[in-house]
GUPANU-425195 format. One record per residue: residue number from 1; residue in one letter; x, y, z of N, C-alpha, C in turn. Coordinates in steps of 0.1 Angstrom, whole numbers. Example, Ala and Ser with C-alpha at 12.3 -4.5 7.8 and 13.67 -1.06 7.14 Angstrom:
<nodes>
   lumpa   zafi   neast   nnorth     nup   caeast   canorth    caup   ceast   cnorth     cup
       1      A     132      -57      78      123       -45      78     132      -33      78
       2      S     128      -22      71      137       -11      71     129        0      79
</nodes>
This chain:
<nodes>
   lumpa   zafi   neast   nnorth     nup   caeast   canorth    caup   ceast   cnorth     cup
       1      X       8      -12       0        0         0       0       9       12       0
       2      X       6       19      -8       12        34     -12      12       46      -1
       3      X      18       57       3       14        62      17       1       72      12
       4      X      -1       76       0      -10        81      -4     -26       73      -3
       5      X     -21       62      -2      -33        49      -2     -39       50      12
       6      X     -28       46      22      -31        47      36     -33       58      44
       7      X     -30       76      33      -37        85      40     -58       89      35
       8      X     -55       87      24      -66        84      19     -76       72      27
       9      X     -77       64      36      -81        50      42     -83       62      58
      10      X     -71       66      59      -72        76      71     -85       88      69
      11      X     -81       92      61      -92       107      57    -106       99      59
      12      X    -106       89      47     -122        85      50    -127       81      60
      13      X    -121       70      73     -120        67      88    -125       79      96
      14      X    -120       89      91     -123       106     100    -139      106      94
      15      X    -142      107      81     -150       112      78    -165      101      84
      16      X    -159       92      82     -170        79      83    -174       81     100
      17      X    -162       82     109     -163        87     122    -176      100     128
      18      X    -172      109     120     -179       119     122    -193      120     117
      19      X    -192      112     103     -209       113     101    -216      103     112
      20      X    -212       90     115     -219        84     126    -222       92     136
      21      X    -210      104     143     -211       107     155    -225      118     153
      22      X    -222      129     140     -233       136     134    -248      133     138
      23      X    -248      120     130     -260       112     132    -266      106     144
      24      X    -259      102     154     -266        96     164    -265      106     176
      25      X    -256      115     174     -253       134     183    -270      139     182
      26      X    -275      135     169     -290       141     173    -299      134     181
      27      X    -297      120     176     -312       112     181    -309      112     199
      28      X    -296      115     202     -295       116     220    -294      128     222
      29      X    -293      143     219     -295       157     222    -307      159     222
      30      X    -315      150     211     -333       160     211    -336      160     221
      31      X    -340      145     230     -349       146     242    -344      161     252
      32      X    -330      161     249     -327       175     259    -327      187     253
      33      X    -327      186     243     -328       201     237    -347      204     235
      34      X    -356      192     232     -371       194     232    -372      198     243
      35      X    -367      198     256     -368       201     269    -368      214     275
      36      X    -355      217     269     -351       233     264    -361      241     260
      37      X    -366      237     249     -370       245     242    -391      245     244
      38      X    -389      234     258     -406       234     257    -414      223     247
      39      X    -411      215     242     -412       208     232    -420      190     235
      40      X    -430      189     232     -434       175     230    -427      162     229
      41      X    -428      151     235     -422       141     229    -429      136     214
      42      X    -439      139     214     -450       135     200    -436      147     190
      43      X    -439      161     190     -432       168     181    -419      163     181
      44      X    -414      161     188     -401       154     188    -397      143     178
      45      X    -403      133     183     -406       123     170    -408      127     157
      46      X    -418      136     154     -421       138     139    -409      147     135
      47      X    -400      155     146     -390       164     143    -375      155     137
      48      X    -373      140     147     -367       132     137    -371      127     130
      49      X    -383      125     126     -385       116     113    -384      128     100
      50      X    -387      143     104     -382       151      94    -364      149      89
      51      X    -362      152     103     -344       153      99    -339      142      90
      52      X    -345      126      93     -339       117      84    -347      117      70
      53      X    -354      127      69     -359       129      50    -348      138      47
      54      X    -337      141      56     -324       148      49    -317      140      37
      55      X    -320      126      43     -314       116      35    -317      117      20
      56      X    -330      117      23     -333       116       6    -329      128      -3
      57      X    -325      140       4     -319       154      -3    -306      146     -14
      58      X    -300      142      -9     -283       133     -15    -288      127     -28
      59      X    -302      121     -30     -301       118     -42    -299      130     -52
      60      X    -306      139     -50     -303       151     -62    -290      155     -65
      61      X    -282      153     -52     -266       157     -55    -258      149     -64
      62      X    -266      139     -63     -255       125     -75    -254      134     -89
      63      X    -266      143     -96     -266       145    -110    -255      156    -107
      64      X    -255      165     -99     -248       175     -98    -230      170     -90
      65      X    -227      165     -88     -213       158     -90    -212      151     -98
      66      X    -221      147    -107     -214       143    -124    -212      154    -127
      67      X    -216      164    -129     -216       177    -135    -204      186    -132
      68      X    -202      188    -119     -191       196    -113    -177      185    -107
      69      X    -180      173    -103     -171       166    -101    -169      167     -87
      70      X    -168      152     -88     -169       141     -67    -163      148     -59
      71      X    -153      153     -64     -141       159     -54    -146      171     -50
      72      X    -148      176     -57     -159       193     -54    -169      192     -47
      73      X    -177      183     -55     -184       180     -46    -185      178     -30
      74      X    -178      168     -28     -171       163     -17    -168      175      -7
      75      X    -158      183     -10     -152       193      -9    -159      206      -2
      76      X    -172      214      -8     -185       223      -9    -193      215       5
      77      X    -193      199      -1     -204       191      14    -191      199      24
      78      X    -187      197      30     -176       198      46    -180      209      49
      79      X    -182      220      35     -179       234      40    -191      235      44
      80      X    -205      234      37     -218       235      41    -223      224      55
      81      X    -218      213      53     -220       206      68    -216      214      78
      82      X    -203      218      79     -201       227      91    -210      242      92
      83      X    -211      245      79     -221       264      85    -236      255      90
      84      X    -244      245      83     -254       238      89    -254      234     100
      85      X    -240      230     106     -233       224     121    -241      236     130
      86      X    -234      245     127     -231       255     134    -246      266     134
      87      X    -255      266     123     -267       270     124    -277      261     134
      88      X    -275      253     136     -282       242     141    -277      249     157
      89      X    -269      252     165     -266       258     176    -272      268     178
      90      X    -274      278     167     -283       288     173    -296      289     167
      91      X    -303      273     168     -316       274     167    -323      277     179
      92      X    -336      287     178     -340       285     195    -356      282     188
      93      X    -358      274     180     -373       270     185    -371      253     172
      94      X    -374      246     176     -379       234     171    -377      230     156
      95      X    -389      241     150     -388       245     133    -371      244     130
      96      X    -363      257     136     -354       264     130    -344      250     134
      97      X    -344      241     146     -330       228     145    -338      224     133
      98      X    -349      218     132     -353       207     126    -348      211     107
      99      X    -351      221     102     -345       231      94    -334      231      90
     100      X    -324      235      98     -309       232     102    -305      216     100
     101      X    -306      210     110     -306       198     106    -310      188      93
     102      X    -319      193      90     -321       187      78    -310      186      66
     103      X    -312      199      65     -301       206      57    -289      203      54
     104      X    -282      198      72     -269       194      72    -270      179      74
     105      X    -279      173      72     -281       161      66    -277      153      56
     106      X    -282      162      45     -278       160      29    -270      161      29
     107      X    -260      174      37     -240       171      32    -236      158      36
     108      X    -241      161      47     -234       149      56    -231      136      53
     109      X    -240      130      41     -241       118      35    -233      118      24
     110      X    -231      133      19     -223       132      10    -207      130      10
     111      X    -204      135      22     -189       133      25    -189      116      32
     112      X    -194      106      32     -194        97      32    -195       84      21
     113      X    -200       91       9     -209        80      -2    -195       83     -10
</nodes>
């Protein structure tokens, strides 16, 4: 294996790392953040079953990384996962995480696939 091989194996390991942590950092923060913010366990519920229709956003991205290319692609996901990261912190009502989250859903799958 090439050392270019085994940092490439490394980079993906980070990324593969972070989207799990991404992903399962919500389904254990909502109960405490719905809490926060006054929030239903009913809304709650429907608020993750919104966030994981993020998933389905990623299919539209496949046509548009043939277009502009994986790596760019790739590349644009990190930068908008993180401003969606970070919008997602100063959500203060329900709508505005669920929103957020969604959002940074779609990258998030992308720097993985």
């Amino acid at each position: 294996m090439e050392p270019s091989d085994r940092r490439l194996i490394g980079l993906l390991g980070v990324a593969i790392f972070f989207e799990g942590y991404g992903r399962s950092l919500v389904t254990v923060a909502l109960a405490y953040v719905g809490k926060d913010l006054g929030t239903s366990s009913d809304a709650l519920s429907y608020a993750l079953a919104a966030i994981a229709m993020g998933s389905l956003g990623v299919l539209l991205l496949g046509p548009i990384a043939d277009r502009i290319g994986r790596r760019r692609l790739l590349l644009v996901s990190i930068v908008l996962l993180a401003l969606f990261g970070a919008g997602t912190a100063s959500a203060t009502t329900l709508t505005a995480l669920v929103a957020w989250q969604l959002a940074a859903r779609i990258f998030q799958l992308v720097t993985t696939k």
